[in-house]
C-alpha positions as CSV (number, residue, x, y, z in Angstrom):
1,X,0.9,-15.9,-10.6
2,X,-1.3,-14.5,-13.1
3,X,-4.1,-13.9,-10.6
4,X,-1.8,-12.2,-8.3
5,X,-0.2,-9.8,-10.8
6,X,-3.6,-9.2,-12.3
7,X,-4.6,-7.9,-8.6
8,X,-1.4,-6.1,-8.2
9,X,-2.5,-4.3,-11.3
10,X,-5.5,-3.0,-10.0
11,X,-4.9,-1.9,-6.6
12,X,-5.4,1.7,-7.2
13,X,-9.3,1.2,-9.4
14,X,-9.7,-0.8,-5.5
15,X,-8.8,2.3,-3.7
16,X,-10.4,4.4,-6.3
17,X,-13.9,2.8,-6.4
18,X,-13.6,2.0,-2.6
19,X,-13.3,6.0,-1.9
20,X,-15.5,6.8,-4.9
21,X,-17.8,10.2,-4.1
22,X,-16.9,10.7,-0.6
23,X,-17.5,13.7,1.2
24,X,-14.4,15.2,2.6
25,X,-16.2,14.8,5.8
26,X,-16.2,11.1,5.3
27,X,-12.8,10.9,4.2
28,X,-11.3,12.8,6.9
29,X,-13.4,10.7,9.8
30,X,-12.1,8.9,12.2
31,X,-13.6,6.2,14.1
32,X,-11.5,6.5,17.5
33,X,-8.8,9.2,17.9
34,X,-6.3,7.1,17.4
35,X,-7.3,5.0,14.1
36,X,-6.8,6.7,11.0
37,X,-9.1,8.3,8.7
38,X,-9.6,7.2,5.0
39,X,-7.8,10.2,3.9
40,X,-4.7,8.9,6.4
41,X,-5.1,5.4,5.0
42,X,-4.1,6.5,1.6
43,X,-1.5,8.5,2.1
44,X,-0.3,5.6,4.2
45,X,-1.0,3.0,1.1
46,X,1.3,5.7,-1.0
47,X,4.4,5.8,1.1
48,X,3.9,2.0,2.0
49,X,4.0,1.2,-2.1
50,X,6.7,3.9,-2.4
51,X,8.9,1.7,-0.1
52,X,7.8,-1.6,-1.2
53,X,8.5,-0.6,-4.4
54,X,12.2,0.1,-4.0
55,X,12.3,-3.6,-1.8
56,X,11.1,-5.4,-4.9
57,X,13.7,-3.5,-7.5
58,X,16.6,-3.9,-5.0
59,X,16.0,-7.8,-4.3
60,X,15.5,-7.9,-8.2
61,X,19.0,-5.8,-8.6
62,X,20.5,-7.1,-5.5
63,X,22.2,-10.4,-4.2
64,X,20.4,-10.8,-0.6
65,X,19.9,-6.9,0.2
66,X,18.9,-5.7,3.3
67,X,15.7,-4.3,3.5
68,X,14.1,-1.8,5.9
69,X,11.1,-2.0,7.7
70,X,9.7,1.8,8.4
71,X,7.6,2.8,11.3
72,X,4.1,4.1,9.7
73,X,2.3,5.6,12.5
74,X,6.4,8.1,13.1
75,X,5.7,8.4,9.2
76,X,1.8,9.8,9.5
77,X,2.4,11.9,13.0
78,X,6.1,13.3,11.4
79,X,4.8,13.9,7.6
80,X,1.4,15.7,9.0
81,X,-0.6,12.9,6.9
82,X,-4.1,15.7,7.5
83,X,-2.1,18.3,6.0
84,X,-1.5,16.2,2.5
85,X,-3.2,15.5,-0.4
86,X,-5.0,12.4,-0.5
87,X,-6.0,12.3,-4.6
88,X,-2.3,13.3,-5.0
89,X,-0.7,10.5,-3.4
90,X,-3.7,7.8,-5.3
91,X,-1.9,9.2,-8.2
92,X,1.9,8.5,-6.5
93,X,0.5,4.8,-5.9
94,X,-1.1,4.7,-9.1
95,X,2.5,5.4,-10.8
96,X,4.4,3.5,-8.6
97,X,2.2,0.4,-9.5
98,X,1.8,1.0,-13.1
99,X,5.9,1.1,-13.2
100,X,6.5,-1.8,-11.7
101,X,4.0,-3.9,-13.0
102,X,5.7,-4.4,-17.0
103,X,8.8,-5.3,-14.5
104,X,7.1,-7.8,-12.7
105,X,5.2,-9.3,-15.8
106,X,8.2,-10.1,-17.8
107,X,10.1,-12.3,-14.9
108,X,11.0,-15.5,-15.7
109,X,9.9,-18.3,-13.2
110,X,13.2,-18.4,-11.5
111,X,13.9,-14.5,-10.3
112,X,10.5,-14.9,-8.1
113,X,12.6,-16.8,-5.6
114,X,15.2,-14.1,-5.2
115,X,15.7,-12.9,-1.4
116,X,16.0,-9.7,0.5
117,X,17.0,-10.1,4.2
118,X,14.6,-7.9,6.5
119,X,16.7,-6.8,9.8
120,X,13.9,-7.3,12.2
121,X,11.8,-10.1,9.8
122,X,14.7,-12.3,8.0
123,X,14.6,-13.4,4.6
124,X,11.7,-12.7,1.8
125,X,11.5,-14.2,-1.6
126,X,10.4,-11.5,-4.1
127,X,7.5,-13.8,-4.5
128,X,6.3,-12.8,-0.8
129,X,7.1,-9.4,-1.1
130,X,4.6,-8.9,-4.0
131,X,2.0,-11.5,-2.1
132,X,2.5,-8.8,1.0
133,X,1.9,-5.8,-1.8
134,X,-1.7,-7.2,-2.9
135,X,-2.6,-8.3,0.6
136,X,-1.4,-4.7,2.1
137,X,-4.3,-3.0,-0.4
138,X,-7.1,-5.8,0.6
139,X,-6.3,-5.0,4.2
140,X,-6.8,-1.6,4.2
141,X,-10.3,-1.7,2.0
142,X,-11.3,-3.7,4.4
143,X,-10.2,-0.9,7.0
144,X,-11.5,1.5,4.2
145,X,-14.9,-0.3,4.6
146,X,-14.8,-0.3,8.3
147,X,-14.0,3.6,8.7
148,X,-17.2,4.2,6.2
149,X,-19.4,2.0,8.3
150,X,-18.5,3.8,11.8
151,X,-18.8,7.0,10.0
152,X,-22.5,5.9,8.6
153,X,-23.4,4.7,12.3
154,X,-22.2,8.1,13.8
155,X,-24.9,10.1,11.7
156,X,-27.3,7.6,13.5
């Protein structure tokens, strides 16, 4: 548990040192027209945390809520993810970590098995939801690394 939280902690010096001195160029490249550039990935790790966020503190609040699923790619197209600030919304996740995290440290063993019922998923322990939090940020360096890579090969 300690591992996980101490990863939880610090997703955004990830992001942060994964994006460090990046042209906007590079940030706003995108390997196929329909992947996502870094700049979209961000924005898209923001709102993701900003929803997660409120799934962890309801199943923590909440007898077996029901939790919502959101569609991300309706979320970049319909917000105009290109037209956003990027550092901004580092900041958002940033926050949003940094104010759940004394939450999640203080827990006692037993409030780690508390449940939220996804519609289209079924049930998730908090437990799994925070598991899904870290995982979500190593997934998308991982994409963050990949994006950088196509955009070094393109200047080949």
């Amino acid at each position: 548990m300690e591992k996980l939280l101490e990863e939880y902690r610090y997703g955004y010096q990830l992001l942060k040192k994964a994006t460090e001195g990046l042209s906007e160029e590079e940030l706003r490249f995108k390997p196929e027209a329909n992947k996502w550039s870094i700049h979209q990935i961000l924005i898209h790790v923001a709102d993701s945390e900003l929803v997660s966020t409120q799934r962890m503190k309801k199943v923590l609040s909440e007898e077996a809520p029901l939790l919502m699923s959101f569609d991300q790619d309706a979320w970049a197209n319909s917000l105009d993810y290109e037209n956003l600030d990027s550092e901004q919304h580092l900041l958002l996740f940033q926050l949003l970590r940094s104010s759940m995290l004394p939450i999640l440290m203080q827990l006692p063993p037993e409030k780690w098995e508390r449940v939220g019922i996804y519609a289209d998923a079924g049930p998730f322990t908090l437990l799994q939801l925070l598991e899904y939090r870290v995982d979500h940020v190593r997934g998308h360096l991982a994409q963050i690394a990949r994006v950088r890579e196509a955009y070094q090969q393109s200047k080949i």
